[in-house]
PDB file as gemmi writes it, atoms N, CA and C in Angstrom:
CRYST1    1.000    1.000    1.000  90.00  90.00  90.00 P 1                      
ATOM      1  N   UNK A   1      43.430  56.230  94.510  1.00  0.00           N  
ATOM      2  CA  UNK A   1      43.498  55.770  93.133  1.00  0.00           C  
ATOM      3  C   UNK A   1      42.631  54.523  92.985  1.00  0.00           C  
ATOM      4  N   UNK A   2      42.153  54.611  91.629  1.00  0.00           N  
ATOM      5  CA  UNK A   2      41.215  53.273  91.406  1.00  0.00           C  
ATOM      6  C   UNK A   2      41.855  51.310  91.702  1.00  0.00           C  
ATOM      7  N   UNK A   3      41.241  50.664  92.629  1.00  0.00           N  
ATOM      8  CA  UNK A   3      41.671  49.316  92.885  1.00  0.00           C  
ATOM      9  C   UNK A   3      42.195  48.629  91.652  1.00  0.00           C  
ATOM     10  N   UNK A   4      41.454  49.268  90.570  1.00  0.00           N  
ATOM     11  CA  UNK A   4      41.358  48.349  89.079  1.00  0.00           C  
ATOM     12  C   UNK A   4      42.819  48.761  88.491  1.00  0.00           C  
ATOM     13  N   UNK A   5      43.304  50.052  89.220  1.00  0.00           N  
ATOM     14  CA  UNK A   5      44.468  50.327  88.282  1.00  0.00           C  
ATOM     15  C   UNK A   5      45.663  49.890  88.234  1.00  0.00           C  
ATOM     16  N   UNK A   6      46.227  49.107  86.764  1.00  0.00           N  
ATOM     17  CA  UNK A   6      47.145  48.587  86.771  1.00  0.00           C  
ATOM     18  C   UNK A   6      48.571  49.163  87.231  1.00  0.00           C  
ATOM     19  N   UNK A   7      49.402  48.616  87.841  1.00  0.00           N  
ATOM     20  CA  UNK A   7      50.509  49.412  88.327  1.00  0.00           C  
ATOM     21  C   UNK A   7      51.574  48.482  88.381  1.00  0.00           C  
ATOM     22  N   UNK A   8      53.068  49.063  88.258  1.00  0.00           N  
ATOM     23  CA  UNK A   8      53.949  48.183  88.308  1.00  0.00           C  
ATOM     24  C   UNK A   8      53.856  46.888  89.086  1.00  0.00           C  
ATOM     25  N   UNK A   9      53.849  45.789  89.036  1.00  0.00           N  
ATOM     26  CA  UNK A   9      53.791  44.853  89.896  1.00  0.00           C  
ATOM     27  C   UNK A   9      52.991  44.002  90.460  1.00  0.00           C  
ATOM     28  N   UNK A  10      51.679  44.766  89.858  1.00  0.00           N  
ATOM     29  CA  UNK A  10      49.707  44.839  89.875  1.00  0.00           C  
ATOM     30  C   UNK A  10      49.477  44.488  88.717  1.00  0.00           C  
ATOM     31  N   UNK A  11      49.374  43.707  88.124  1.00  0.00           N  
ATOM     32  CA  UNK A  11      48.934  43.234  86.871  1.00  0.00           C  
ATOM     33  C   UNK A  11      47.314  43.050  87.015  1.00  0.00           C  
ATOM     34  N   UNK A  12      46.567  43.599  86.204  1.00  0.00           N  
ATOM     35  CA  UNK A  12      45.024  42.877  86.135  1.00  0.00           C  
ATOM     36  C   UNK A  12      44.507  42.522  85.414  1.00  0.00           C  
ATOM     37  N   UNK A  13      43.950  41.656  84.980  1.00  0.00           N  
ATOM     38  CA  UNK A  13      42.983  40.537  84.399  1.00  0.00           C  
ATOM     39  C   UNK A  13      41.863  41.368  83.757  1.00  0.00           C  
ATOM     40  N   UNK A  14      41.778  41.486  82.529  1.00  0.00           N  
ATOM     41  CA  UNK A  14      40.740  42.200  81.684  1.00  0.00           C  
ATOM     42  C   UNK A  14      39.421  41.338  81.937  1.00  0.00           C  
ATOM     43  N   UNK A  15      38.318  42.064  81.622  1.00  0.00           N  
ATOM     44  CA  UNK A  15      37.358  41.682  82.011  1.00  0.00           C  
ATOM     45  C   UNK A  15      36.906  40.271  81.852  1.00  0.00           C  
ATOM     46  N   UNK A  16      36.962  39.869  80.163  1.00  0.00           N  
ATOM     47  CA  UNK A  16      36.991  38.823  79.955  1.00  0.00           C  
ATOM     48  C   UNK A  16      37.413  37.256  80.300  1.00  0.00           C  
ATOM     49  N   UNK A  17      38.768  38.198  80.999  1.00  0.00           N  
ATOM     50  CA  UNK A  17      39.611  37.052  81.620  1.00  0.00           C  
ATOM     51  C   UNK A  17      40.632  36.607  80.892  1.00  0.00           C  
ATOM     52  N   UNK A  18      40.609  36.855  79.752  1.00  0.00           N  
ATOM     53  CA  UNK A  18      41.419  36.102  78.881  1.00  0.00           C  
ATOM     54  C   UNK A  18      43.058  37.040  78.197  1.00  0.00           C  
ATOM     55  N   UNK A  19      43.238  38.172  79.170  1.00  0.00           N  
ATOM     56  CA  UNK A  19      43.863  38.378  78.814  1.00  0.00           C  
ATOM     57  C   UNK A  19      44.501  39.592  80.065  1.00  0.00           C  
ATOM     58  N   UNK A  20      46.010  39.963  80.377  1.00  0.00           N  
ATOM     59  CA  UNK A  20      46.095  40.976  81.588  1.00  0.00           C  
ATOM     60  C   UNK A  20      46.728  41.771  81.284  1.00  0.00           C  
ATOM     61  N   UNK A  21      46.997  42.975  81.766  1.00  0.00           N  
ATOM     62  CA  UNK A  21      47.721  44.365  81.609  1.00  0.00           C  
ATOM     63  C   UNK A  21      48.631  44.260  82.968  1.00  0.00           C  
ATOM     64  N   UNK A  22      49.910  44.677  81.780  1.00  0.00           N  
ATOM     65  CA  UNK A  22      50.910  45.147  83.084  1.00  0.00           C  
ATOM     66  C   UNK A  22      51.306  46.317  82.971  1.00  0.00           C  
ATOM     67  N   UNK A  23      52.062  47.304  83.979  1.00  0.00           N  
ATOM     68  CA  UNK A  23      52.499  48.600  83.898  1.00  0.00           C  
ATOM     69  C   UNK A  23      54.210  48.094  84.318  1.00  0.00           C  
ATOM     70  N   UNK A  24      54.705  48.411  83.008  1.00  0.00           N  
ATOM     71  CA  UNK A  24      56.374  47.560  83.008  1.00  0.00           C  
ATOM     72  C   UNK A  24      57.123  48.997  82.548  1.00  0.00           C  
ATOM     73  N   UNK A  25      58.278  49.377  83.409  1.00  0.00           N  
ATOM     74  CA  UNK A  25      58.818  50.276  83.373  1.00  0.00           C  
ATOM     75  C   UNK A  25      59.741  50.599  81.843  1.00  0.00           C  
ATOM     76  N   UNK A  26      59.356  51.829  81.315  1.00  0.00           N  
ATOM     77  CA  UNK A  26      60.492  52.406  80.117  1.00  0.00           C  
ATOM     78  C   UNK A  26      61.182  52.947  80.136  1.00  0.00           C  
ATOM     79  N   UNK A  27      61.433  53.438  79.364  1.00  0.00           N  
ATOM     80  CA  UNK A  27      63.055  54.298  79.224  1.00  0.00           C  
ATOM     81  C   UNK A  27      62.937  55.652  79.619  1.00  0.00           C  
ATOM     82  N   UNK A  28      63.793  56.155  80.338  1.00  0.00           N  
ATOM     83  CA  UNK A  28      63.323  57.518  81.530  1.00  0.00           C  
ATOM     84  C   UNK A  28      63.505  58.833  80.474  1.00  0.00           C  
ATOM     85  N   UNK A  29      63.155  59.596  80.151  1.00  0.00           N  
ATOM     86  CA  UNK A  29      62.992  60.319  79.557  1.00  0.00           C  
ATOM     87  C   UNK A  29      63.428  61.809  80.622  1.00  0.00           C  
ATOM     88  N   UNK A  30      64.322  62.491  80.022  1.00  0.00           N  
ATOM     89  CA  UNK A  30      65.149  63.357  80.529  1.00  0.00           C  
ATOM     90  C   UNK A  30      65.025  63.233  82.338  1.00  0.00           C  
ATOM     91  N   UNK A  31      65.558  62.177  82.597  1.00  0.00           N  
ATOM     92  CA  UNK A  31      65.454  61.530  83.628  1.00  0.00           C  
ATOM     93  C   UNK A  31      64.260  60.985  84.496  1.00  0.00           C  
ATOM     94  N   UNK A  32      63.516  61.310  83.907  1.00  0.00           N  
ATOM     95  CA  UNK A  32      61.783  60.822  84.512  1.00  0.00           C  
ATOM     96  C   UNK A  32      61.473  59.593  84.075  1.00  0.00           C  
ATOM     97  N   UNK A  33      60.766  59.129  85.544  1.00  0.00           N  
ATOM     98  CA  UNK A  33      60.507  57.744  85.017  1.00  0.00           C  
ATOM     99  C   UNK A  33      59.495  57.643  84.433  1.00  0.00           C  
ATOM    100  N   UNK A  34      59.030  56.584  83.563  1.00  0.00           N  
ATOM    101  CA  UNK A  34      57.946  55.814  82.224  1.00  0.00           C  
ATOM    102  C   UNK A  34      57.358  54.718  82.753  1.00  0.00           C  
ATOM    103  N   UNK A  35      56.380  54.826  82.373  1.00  0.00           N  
ATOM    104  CA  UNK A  35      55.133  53.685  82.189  1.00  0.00           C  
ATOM    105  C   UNK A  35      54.742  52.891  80.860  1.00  0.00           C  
ATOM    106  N   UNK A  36      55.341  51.665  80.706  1.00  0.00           N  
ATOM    107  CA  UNK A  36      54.610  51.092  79.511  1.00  0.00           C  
ATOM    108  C   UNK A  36      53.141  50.075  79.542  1.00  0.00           C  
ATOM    109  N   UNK A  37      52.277  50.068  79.266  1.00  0.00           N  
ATOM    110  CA  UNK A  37      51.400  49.573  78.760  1.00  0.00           C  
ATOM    111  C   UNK A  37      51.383  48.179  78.367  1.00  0.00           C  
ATOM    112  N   UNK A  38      51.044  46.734  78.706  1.00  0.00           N  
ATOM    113  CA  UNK A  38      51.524  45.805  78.205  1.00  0.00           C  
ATOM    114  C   UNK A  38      50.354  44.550  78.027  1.00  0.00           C  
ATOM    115  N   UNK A  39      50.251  44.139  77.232  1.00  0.00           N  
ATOM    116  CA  UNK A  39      49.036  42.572  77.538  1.00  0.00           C  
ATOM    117  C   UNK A  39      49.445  41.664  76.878  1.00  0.00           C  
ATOM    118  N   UNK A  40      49.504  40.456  77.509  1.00  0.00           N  
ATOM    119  CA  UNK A  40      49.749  39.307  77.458  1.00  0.00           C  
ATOM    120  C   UNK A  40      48.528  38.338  77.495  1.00  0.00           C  
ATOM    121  N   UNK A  41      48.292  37.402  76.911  1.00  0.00           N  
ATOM    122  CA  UNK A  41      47.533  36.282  76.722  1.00  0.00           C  
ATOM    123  C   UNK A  41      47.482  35.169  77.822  1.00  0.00           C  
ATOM    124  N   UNK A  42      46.569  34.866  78.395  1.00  0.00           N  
ATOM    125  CA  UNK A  42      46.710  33.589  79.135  1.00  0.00           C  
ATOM    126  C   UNK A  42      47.697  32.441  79.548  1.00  0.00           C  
ATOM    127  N   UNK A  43      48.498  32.267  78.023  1.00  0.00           N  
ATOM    128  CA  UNK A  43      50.059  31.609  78.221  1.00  0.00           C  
ATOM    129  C   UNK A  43      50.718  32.614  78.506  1.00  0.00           C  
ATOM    130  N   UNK A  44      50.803  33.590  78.572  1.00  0.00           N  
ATOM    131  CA  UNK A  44      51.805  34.637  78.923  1.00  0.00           C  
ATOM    132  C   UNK A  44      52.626  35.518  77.499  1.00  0.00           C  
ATOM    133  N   UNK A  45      52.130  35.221  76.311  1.00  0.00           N  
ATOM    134  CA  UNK A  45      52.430  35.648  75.131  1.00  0.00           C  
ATOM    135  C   UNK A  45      51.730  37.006  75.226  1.00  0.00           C  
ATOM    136  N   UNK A  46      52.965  38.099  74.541  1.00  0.00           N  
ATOM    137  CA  UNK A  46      52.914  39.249  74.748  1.00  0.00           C  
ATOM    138  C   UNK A  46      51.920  39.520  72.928  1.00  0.00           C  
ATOM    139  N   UNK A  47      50.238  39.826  73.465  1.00  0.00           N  
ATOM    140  CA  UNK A  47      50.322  40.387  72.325  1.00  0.00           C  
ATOM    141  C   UNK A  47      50.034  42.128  72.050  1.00  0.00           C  
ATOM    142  N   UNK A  48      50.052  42.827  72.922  1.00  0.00           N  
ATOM    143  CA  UNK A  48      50.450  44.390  72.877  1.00  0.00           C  
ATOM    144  C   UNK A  48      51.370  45.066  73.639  1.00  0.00           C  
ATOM    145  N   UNK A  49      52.580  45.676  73.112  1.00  0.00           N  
ATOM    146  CA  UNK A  49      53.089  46.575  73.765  1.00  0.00           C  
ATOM    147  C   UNK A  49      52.859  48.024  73.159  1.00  0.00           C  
ATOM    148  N   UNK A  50      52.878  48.893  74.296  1.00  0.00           N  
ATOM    149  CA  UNK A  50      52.966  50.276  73.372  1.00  0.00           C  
ATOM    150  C   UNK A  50      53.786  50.942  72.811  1.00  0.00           C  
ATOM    151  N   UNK A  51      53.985  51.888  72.006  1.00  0.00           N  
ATOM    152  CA  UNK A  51      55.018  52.041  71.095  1.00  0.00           C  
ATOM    153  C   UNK A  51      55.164  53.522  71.784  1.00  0.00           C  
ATOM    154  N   UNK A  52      54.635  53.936  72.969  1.00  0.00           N  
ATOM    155  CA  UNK A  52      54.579  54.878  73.537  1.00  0.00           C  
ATOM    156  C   UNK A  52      55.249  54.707  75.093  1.00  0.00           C  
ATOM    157  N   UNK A  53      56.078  55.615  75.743  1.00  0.00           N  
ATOM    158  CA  UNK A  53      56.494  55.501  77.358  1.00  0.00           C  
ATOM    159  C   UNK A  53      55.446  56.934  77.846  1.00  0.00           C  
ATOM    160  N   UNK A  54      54.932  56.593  79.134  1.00  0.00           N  
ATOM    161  CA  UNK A  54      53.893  57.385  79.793  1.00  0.00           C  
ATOM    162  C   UNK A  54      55.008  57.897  81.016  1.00  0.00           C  
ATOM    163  N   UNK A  55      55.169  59.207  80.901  1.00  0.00           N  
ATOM    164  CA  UNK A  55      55.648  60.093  82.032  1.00  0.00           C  
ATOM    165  C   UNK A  55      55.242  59.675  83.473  1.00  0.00           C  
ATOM    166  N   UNK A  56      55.813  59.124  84.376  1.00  0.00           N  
ATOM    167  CA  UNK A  56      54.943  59.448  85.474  1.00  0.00           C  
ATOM    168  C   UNK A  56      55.130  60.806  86.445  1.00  0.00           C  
ATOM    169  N   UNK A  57      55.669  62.045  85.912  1.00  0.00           N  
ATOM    170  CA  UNK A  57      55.791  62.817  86.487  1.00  0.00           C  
ATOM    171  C   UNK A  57      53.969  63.790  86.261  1.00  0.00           C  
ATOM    172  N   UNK A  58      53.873  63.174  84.952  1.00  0.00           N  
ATOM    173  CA  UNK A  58      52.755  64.146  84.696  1.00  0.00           C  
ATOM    174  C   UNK A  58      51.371  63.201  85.182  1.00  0.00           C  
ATOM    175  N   UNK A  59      51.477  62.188  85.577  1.00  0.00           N  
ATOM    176  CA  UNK A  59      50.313  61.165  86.144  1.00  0.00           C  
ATOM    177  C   UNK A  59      49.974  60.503  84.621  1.00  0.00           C  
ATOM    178  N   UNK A  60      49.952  59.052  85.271  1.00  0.00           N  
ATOM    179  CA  UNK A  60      48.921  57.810  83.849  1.00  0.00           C  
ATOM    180  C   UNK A  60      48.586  56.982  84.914  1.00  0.00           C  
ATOM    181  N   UNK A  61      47.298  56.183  84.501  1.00  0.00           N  
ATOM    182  CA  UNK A  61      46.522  55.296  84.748  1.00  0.00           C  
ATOM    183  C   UNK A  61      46.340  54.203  83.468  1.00  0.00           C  
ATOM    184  N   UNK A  62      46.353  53.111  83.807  1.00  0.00           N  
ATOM    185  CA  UNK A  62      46.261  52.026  82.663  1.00  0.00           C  
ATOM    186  C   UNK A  62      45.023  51.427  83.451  1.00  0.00           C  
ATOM    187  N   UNK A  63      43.701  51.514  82.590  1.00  0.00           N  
ATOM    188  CA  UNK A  63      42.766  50.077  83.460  1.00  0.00           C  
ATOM    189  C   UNK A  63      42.148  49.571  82.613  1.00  0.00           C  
ATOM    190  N   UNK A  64      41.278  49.179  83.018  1.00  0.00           N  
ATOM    191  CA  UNK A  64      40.455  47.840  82.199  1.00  0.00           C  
ATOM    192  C   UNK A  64      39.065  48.484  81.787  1.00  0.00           C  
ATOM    193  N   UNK A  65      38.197  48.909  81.190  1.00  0.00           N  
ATOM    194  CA  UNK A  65      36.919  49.576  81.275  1.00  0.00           C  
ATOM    195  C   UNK A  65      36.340  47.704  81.269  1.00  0.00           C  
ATOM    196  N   UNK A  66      35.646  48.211  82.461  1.00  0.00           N  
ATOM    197  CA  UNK A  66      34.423  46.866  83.345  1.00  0.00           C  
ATOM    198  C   UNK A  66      33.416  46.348  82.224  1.00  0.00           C  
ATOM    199  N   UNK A  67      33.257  47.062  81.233  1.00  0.00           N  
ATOM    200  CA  UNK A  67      31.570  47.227  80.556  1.00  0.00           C  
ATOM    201  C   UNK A  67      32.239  46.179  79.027  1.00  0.00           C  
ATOM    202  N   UNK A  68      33.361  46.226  78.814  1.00  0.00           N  
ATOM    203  CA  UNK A  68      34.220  45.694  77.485  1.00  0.00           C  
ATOM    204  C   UNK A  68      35.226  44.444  77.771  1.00  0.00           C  
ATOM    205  N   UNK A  69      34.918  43.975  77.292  1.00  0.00           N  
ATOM    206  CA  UNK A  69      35.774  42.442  77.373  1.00  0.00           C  
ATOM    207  C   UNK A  69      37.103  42.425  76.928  1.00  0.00           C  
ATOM    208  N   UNK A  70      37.706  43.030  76.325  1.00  0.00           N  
ATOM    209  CA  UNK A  70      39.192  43.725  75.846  1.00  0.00           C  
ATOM    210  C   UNK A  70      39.708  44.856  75.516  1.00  0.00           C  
ATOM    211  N   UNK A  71      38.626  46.064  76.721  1.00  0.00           N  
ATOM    212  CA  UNK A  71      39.574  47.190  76.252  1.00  0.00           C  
ATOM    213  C   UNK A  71      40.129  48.119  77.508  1.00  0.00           C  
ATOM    214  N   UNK A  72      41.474  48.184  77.369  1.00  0.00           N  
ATOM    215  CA  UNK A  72      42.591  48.941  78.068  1.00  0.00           C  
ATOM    216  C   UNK A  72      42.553  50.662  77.700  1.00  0.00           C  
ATOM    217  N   UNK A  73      42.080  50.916  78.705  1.00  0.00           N  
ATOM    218  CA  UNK A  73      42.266  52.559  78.977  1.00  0.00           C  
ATOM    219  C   UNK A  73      43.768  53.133  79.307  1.00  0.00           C  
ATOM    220  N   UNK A  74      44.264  54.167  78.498  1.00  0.00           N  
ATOM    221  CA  UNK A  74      45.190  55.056  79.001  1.00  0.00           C  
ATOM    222  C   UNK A  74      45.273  56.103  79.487  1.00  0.00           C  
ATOM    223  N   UNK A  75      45.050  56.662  80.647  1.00  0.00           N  
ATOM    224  CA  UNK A  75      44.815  57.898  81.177  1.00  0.00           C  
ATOM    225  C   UNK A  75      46.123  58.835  81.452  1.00  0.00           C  
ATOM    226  N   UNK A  76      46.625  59.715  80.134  1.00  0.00           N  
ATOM    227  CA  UNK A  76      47.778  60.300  80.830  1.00  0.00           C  
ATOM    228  C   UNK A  76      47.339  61.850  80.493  1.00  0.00           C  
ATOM    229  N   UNK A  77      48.053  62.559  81.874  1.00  0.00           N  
ATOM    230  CA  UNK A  77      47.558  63.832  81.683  1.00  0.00           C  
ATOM    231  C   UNK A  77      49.036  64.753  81.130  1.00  0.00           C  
ATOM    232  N   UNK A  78      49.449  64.044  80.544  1.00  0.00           N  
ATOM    233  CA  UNK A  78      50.609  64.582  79.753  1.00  0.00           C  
ATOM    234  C   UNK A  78      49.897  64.605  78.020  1.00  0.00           C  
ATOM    235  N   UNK A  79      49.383  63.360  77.446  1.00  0.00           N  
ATOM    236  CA  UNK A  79      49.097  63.582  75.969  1.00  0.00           C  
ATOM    237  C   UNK A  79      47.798  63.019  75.510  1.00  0.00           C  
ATOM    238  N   UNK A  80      47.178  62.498  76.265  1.00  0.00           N  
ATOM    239  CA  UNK A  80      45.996  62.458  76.408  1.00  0.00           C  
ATOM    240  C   UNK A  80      45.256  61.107  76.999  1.00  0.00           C  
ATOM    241  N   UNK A  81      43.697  60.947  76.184  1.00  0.00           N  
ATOM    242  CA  UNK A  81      43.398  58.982  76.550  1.00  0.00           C  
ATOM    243  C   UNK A  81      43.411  58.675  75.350  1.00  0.00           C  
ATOM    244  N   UNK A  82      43.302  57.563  75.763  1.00  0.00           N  
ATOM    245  CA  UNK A  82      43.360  56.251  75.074  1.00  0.00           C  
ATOM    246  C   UNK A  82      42.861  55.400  75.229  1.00  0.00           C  
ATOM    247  N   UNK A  83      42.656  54.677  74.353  1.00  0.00           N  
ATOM    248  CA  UNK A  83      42.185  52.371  74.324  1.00  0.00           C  
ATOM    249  C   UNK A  83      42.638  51.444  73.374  1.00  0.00           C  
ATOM    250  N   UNK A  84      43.116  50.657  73.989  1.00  0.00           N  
ATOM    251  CA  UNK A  84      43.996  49.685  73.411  1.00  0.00           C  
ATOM    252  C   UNK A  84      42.860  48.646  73.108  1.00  0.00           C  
ATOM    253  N   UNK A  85      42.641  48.009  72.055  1.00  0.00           N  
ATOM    254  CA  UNK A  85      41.773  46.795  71.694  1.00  0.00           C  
ATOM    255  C   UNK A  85      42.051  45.930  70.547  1.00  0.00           C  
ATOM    256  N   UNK A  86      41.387  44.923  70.170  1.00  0.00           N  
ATOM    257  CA  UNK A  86      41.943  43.961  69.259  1.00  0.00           C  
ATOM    258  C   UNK A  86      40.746  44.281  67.992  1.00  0.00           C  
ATOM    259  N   UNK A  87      41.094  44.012  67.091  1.00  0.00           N  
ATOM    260  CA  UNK A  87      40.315  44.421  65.774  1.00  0.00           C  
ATOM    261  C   UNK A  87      39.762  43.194  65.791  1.00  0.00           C  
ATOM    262  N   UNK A  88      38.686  42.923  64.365  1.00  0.00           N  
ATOM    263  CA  UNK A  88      38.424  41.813  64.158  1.00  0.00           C  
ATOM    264  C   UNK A  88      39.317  40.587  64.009  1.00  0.00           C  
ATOM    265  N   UNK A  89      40.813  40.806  63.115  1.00  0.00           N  
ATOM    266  CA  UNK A  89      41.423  39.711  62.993  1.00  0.00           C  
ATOM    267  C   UNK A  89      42.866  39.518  64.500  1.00  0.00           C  
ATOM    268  N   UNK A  90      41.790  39.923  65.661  1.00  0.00           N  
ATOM    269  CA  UNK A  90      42.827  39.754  66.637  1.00  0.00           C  
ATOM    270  C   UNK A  90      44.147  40.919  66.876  1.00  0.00           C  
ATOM    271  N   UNK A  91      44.735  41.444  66.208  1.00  0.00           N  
ATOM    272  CA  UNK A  91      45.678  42.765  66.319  1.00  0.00           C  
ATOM    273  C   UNK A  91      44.960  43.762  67.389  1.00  0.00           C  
ATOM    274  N   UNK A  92      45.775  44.246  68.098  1.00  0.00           N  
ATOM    275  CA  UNK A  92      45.556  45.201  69.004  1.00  0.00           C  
ATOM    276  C   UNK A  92      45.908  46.132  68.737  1.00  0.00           C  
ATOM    277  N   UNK A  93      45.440  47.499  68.868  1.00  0.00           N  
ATOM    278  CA  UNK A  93      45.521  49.122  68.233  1.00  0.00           C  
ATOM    279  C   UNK A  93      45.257  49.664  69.397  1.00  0.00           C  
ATOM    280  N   UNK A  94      46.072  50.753  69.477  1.00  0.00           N  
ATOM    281  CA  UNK A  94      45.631  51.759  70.474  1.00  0.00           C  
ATOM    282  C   UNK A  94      45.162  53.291  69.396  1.00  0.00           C  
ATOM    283  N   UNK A  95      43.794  53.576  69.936  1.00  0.00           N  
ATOM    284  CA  UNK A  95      43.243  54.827  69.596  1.00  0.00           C  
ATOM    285  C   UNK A  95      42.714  56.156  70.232  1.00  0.00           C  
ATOM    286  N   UNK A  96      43.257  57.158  69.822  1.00  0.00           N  
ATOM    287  CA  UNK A  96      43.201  58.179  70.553  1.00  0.00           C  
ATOM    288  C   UNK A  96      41.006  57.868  70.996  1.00  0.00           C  
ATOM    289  N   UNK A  97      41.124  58.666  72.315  1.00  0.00           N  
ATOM    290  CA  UNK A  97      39.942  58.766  72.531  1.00  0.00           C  
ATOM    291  C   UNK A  97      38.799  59.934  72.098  1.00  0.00           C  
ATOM    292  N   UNK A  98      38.104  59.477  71.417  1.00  0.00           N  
ATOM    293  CA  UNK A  98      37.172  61.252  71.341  1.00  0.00           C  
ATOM    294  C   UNK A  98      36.195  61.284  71.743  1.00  0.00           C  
ATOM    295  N   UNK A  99      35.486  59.929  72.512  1.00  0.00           N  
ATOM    296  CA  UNK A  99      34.712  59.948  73.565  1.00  0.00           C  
ATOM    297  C   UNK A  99      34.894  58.914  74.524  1.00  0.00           C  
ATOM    298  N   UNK A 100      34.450  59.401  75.511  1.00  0.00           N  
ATOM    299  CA  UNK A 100      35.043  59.081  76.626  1.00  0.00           C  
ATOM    300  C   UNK A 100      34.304  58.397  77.850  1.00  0.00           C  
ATOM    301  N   UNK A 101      33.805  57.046  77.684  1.00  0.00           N  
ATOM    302  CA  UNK A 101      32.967  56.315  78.818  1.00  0.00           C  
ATOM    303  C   UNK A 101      32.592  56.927  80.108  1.00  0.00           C  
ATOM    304  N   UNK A 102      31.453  57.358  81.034  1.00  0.00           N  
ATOM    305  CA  UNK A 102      31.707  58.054  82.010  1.00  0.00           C  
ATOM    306  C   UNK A 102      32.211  57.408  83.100  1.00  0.00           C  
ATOM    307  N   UNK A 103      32.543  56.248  83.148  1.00  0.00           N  
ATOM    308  CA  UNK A 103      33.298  55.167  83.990  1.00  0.00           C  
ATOM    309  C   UNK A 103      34.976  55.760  83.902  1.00  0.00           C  
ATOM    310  N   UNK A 104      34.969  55.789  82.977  1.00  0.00           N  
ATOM    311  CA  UNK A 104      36.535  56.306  82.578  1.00  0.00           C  
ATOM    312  C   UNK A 104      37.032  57.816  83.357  1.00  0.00           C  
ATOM    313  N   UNK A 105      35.657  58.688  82.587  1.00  0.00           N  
ATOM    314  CA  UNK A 105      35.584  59.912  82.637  1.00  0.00           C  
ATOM    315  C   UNK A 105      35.928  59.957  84.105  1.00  0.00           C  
ATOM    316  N   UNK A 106      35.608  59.256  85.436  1.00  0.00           N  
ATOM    317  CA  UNK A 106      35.324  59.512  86.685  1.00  0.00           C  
ATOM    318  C   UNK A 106      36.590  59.215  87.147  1.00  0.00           C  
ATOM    319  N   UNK A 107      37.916  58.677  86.410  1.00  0.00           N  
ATOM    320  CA  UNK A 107      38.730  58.478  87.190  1.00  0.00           C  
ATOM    321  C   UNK A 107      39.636  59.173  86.457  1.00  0.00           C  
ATOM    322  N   UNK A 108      39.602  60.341  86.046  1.00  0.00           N  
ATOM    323  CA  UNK A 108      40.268  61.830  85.388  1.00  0.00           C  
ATOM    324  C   UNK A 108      40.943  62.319  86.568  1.00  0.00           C  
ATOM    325  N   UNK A 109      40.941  61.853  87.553  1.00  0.00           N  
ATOM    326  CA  UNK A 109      41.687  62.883  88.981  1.00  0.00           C  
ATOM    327  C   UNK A 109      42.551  62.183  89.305  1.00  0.00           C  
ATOM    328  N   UNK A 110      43.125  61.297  88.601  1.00  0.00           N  
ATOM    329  CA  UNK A 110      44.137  60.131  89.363  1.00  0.00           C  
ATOM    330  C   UNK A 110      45.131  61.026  89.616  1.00  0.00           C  
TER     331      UNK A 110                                                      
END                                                                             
């Protein structure tokens, strides 16, 4: 699995620096455990959580794409990808993906 990928307990530092992803456990879903999605700010102020829990029976990856200064990839092979990023006035959105970085693309086998 990719070094970059965030994982319970593995928090990493977005490119920029200014901001990190954690993989913080959710609510188990017909007994399976979840992956949430999380970034926090430099003081430690939470400003995205997802409004989504990621199966880990069906495999997710949370990382950082290297090339973007704030954007969080979701790789689940349960409902699809994703990227989490901040708009102009700072708010963070996650949007389905309809294309797909080939940096990203390469770590489809997690």
């Amino acid at each position: 699995m990719d070094k970059r990928a965030v994982r319970p307990g593995e928090p990493k530092t977005s490119p920029s620096g200014l901001y990190t992803a954690y993989a913080e456990d959710g609510e188990p879903q017909n007994t399976v455990k979840t992956l949430v999605d999380v970034i926090r700010d430099q003081d430690g102020n939470e400003v995205y959580r997802d409004d989504a829990a990621y199966s880990t029976r069906h495999g997710v990856l949370f990382t950082w794409l290297t090339t973007e200064p704030h954007q969080l990839w979701i790789l689940s092979s349960d409902v699809g990808t994703f990227y989490v990023s901040p708009d102009d006035h700072g708010t963070w959105n996650k949007q389905h993906a309809t294309e797909v970085p080939q940096e990203i693309k390469e770590l489809r086998g997690y």
